[in-house]
FIKOL-745053 format. One record per residue (C-alpha): x, z, y; residue in three letters. Coordinates in nm, 2 decimals, always signed. Layout:
<sites>
(site (X Z Y) "ALA")
...
</sites>
This chain:
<sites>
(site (+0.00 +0.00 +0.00) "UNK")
(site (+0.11 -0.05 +0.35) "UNK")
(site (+0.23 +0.30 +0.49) "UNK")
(site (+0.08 +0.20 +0.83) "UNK")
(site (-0.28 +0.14 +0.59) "UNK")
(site (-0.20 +0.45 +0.41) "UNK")
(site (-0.16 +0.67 +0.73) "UNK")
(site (-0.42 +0.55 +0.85) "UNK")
(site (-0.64 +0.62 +0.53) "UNK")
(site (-0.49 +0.98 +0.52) "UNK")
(site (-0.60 +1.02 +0.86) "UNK")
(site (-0.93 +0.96 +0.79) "UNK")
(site (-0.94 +1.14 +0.48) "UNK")
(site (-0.81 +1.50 +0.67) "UNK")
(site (-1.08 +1.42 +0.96) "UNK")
(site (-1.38 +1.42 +0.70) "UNK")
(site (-1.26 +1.69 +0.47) "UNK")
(site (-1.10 +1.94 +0.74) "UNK")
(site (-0.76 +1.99 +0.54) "UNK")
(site (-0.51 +1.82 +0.27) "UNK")
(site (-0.68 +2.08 +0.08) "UNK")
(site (-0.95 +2.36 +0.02) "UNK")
(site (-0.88 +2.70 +0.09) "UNK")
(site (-1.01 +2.96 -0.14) "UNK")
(site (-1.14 +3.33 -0.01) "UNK")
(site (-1.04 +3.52 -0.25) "UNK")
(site (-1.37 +3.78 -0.27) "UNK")
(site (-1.43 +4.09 -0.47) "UNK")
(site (-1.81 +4.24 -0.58) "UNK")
(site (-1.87 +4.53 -0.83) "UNK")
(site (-2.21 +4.42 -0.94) "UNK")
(site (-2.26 +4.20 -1.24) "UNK")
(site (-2.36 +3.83 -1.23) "UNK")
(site (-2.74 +3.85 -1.20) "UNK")
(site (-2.72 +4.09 -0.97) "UNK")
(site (-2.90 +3.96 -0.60) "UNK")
(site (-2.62 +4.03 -0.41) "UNK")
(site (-2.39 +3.80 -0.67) "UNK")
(site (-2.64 +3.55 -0.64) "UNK")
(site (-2.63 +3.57 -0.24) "UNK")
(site (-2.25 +3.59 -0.26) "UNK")
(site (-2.23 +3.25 -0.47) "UNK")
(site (-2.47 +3.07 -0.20) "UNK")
(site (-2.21 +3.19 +0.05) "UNK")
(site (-1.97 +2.98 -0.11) "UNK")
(site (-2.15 +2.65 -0.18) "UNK")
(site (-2.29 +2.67 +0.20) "UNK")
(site (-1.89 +2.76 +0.33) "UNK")
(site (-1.76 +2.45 +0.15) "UNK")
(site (-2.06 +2.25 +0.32) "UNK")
(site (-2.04 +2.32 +0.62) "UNK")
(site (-1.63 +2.34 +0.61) "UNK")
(site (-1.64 +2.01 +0.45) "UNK")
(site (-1.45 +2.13 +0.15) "UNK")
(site (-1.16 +2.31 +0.41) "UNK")
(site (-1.27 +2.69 +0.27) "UNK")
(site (-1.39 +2.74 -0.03) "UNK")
(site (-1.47 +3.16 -0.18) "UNK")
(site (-1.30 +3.29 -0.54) "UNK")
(site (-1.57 +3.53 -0.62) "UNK")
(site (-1.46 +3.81 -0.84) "UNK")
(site (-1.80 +3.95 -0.98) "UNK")
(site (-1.85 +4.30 -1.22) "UNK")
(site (-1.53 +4.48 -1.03) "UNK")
(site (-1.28 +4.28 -1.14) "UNK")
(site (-1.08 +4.32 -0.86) "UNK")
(site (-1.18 +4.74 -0.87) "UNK")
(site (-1.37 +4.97 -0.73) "UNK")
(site (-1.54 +4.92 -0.38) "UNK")
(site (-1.33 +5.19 -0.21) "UNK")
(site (-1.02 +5.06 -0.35) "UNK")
(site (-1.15 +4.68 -0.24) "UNK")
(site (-1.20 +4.82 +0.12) "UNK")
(site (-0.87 +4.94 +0.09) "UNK")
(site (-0.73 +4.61 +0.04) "UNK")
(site (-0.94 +4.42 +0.29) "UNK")
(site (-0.84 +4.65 +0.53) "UNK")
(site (-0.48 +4.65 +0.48) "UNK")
(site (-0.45 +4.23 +0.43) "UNK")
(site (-0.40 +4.26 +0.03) "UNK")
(site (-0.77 +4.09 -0.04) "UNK")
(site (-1.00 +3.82 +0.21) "UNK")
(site (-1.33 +3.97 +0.15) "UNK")
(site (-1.52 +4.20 +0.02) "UNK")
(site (-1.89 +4.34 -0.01) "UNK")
(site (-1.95 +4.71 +0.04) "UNK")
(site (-2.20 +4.96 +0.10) "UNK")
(site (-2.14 +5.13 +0.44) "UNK")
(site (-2.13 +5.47 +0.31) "UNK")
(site (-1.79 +5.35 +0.14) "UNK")
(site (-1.61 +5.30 +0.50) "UNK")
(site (-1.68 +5.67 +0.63) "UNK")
(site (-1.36 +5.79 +0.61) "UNK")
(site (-1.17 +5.53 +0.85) "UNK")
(site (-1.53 +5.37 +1.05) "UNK")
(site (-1.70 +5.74 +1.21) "UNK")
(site (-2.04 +5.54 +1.28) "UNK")
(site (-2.04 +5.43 +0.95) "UNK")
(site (-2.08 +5.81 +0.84) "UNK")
(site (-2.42 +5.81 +1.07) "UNK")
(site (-2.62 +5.56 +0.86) "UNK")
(site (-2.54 +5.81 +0.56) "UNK")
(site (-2.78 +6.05 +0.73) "UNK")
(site (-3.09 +6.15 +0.60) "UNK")
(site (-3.43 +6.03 +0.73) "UNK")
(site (-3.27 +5.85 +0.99) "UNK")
(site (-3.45 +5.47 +0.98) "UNK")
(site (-3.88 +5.48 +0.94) "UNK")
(site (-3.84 +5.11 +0.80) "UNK")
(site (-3.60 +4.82 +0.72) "UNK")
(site (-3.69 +4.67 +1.06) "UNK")
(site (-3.58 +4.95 +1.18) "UNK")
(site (-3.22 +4.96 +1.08) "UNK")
(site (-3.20 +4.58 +1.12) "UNK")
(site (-3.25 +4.65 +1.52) "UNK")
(site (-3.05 +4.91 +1.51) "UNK")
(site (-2.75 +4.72 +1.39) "UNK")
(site (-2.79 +4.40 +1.58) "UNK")
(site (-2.77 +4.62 +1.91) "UNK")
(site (-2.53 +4.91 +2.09) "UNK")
(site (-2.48 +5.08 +1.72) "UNK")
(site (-2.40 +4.79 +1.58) "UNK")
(site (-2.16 +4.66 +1.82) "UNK")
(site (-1.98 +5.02 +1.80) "UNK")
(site (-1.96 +4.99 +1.44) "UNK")
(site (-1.81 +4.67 +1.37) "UNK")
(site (-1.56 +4.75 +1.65) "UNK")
(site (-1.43 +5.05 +1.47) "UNK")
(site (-1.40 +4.78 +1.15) "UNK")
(site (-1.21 +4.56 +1.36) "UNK")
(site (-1.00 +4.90 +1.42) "UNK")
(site (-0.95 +5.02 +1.06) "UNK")
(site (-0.83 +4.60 +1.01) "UNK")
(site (-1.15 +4.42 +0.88) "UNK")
(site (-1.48 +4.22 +1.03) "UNK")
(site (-1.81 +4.23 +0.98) "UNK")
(site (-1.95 +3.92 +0.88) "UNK")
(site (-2.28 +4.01 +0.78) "UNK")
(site (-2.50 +4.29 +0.67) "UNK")
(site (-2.70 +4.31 +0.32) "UNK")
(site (-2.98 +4.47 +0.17) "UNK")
(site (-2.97 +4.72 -0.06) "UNK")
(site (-3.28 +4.85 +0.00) "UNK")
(site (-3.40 +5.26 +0.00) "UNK")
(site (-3.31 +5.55 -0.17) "UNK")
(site (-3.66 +5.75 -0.28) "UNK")
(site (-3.68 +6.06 -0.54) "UNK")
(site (-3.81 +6.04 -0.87) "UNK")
(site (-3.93 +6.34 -1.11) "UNK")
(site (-3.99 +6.40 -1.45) "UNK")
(site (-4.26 +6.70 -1.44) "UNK")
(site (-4.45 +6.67 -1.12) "UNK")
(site (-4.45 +6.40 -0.84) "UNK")
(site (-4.28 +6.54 -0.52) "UNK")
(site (-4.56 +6.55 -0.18) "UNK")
(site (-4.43 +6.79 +0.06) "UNK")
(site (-4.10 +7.00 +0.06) "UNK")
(site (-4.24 +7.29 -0.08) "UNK")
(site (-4.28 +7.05 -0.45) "UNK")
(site (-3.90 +7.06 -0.45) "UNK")
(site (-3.86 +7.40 -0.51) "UNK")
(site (-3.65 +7.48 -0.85) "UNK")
(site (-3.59 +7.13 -0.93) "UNK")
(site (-3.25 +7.00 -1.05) "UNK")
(site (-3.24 +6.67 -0.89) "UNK")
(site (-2.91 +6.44 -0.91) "UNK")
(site (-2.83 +6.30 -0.61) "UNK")
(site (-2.47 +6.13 -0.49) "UNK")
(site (-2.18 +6.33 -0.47) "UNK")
(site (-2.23 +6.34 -0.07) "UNK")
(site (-2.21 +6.69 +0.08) "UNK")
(site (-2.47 +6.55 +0.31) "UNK")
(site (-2.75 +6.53 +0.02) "UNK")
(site (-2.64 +6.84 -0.13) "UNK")
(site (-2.71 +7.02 +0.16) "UNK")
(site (-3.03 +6.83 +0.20) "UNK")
(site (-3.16 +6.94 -0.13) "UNK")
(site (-3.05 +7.28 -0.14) "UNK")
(site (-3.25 +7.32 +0.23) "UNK")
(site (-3.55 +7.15 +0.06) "UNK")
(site (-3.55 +7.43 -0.20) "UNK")
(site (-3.42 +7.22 -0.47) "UNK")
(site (-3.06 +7.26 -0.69) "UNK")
(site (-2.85 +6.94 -0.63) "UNK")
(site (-2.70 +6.83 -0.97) "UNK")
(site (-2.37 +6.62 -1.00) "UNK")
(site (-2.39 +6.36 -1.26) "UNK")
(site (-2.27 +6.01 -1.33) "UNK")
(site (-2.45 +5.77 -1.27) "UNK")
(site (-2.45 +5.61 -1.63) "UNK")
(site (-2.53 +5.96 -1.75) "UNK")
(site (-2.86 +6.01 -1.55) "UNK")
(site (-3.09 +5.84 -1.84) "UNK")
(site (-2.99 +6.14 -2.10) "UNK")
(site (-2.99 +6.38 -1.85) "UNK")
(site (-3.36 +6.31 -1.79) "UNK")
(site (-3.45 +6.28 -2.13) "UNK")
(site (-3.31 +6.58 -2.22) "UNK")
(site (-3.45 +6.77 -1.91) "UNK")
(site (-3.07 +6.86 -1.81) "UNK")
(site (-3.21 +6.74 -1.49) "UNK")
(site (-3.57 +6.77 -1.34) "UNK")
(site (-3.54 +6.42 -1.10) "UNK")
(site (-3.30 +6.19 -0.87) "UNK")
(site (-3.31 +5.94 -0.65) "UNK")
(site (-3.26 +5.55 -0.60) "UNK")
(site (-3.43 +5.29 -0.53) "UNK")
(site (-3.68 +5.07 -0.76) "UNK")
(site (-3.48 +4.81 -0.86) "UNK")
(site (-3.20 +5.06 -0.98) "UNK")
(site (-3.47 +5.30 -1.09) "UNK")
(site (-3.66 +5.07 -1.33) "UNK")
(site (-3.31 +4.83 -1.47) "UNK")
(site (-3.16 +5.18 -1.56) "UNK")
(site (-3.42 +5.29 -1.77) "UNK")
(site (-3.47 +5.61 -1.57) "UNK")
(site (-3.87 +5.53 -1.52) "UNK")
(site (-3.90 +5.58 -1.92) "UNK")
(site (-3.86 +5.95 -1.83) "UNK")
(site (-3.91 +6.02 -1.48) "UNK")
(site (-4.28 +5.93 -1.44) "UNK")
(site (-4.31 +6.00 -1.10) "UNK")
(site (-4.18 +5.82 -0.85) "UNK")
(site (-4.22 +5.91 -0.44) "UNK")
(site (-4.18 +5.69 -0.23) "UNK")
(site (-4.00 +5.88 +0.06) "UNK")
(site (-3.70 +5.59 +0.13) "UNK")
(site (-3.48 +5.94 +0.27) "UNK")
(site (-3.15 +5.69 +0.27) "UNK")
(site (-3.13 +5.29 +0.41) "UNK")
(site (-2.76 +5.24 +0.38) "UNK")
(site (-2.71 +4.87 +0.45) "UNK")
(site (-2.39 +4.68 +0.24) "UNK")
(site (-2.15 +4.53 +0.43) "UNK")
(site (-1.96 +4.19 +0.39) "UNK")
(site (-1.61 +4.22 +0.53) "UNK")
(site (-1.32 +3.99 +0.58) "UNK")
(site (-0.96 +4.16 +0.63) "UNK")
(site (-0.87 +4.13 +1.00) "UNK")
(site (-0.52 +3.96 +0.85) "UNK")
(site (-0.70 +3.69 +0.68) "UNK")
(site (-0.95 +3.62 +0.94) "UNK")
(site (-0.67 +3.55 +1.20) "UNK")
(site (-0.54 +3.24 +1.00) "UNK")
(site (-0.86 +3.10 +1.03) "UNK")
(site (-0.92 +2.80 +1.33) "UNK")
(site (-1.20 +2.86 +1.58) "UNK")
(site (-1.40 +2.63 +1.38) "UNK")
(site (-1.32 +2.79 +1.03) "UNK")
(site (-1.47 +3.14 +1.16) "UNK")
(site (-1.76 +3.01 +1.31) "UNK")
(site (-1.85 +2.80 +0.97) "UNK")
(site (-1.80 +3.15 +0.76) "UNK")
(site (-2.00 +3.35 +1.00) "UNK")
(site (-2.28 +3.09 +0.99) "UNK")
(site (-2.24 +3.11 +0.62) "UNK")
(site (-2.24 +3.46 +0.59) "UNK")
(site (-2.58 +3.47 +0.81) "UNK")
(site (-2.71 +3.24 +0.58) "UNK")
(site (-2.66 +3.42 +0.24) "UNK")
(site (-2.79 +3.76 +0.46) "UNK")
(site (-3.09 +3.57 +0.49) "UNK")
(site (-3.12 +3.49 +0.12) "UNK")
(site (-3.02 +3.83 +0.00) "UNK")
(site (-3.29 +3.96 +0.20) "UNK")
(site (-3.54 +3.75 +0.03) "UNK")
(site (-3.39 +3.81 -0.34) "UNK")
(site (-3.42 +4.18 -0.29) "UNK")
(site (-3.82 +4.22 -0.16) "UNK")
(site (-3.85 +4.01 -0.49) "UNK")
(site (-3.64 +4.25 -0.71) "UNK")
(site (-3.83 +4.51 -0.54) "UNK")
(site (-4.18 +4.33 -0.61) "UNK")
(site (-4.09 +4.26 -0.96) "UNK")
(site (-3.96 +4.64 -1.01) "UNK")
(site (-4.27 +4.80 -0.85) "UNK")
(site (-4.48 +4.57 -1.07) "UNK")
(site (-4.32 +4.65 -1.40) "UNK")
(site (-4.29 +5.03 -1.32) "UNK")
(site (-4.68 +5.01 -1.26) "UNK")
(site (-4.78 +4.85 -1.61) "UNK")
(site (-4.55 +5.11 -1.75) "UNK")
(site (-4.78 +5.36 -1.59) "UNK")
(site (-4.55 +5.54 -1.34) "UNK")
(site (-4.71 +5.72 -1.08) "UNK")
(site (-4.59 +5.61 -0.73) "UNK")
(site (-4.62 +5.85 -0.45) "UNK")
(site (-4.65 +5.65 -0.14) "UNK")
(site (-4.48 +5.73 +0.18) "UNK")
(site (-4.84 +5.78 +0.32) "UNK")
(site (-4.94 +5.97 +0.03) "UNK")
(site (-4.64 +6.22 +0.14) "UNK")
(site (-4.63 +6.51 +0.43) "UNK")
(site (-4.28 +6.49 +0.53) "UNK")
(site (-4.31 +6.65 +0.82) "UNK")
(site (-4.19 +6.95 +0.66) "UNK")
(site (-3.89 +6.75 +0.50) "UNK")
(site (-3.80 +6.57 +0.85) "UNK")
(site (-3.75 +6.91 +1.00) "UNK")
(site (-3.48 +6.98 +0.75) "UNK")
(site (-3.30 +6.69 +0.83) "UNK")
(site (-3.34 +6.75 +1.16) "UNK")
(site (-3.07 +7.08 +1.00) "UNK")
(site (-2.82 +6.81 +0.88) "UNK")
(site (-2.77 +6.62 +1.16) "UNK")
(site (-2.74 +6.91 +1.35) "UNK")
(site (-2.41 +7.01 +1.12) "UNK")
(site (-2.31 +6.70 +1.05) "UNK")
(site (-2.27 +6.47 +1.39) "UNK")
(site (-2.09 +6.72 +1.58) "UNK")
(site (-1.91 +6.45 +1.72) "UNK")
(site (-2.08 +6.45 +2.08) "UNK")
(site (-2.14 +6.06 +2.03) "UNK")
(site (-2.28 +6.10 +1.67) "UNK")
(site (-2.51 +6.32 +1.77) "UNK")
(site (-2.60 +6.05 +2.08) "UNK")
(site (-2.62 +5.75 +1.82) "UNK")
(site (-2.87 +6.01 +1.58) "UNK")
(site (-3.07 +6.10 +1.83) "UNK")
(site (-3.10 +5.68 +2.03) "UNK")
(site (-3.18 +5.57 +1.66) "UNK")
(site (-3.44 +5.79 +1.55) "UNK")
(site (-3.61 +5.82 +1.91) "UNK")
(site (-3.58 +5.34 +1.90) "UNK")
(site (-3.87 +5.16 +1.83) "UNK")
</sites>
């Protein structure tokens, strides 16, 4: 071939497809393939490599492959891994706002956190991300955290008394339960079923997609619908990797990412639909959050924020959040 041809050809070639050659993200996920948030994480990459024409490409590493998600936000943070999808709870130690969305009680809805994170909160937390060496791309649902008990449905705080209810090793939540009247319990998570059945435990908490998948609705029968924790995921890419990226390159993985947010949301009201369905035909009893008094239970949150945002602009960000609409 003629090299003046050739170049030219080459030239052409690099103009369409953005690069001599794709890019791949490398991106790690502890949930297992038919999981929604695998599903939302593998339309992330088809829609990247459309709209990068090929340029970026993502490497997902499903089922923790790549470890656990503390140890994953350890390496996004310090530049040994591109991305990686997190629950906020996870980036407490190093992100301060993200120990505020642990707290109790805090969001009345979905809607509600959604707003909260796409204004003044949200800009605060993804700037102390951007601190600790990471960037939000997007947010995730994973939905709400309610109780579930094997004896009695829970209706007002004063139904909590005496019960030994799991809940995550968070000082936050053992607090909680102790002040409801209730013995927190600390057992993994992969333990809970035949600590149920066995009546180690009287309840715990999660929400219905969890709840029913695990098996834990065979045995708790009661399930009460009090959504006490919305703690969103988060998708991050390592401040390191996202500064090789051209202007172009980040504005095509942000538009991706919003995209497969978008998605996730939809895959989870159907997990959620499909989990509340099956739990029904299996004749659990579900409390809903009308159903329930919790003025009582508010009032002992009310408690833990009190003790646990004594950071003067914690306790600011508590008290904007629950008084937004």
């Amino acid at each position: 071939m003629n090299k003046k041809i050739w170049l030219a050809a080459t030239a052409l070639f690099l103009s369409v497809t953005g690069s001599a050659e794709a890019r791949d993200l490398v991106t790690a996920e502890v949930q297992p393939p038919d999981h929604a948030i695998v599903k939302a994480e593998e339309f992330l990459g088809s829609r990247l490599s459309e709209l990068s024409r090929g340029s970026l490409t993502i490497q997902l590493h499903h089922s923790g492959q790549l470890g656990s998600e503390s140890q994953v936000w350890e390496k996004v943070r310090t530049g040994k891994l591109d991305i990686a999808r997190v629950n906020a709870a996870v980036l407490g130690s190093e992100v301060p706002a993200a120990r505020v969305l642990s707290l109790p009680y805090l969001f009345r809805s979905r809607d509600h956190l959604w707003h909260t994170l796409s204004g003044d909160f949200g800009t605060r937390l993804a700037n102390e991300v951007d601190r600790a060496g990471a960037i939000v791309l997007t947010y995730y649902d994973s939905g709400t955290r309610s109780f579930y008990t094997t004896h009695k449905p829970i209706r007002t705080h004063s139904d909590f008394a005496g019960l030994r209810i799991r809940v995550q090793d968070s000082p936050v939540y053992r607090d909680l339960i102790t002040m409801l009247g209730g013995k927190p319990v600390s057992v993994p998570f992969d333990k809970v079923e035949e600590a149920l059945k066995n009546g180690t435990i009287d309840g715990a908490e999660n929400n219905l997609p969890s709840y029913v998948s695990s098996g834990h609705y065979k045995y708790a029968r009661y399930y009460t619908v009090d959504e006490h924790s919305t703690v969103p995921e988060v998708l991050l890419i390592s401040k390191k990797t996202w500064n090789t990226l051209s202007a172009d390159q980040k504005k095509q993985l942000q538009a991706a990412a919003k995209d497969s947010s978008a998605l996730m949301k939809k895959l989870w009201a159907e997990s959620e639909a499909r989990s509340r369905e099956k739990a029904r035909k299996e004749g659990v009893t579900i409390i809903e959050k009308g159903q329930i008094s919790l003025a009582g239970i508010e009032s002992f949150a009310v408690k833990i924020y009190n003790k646990y945002a004594t950071d003067q602009q914690d306790f600011a960000a508590v008290m904007n959040i629950v008084n937004s609409r």
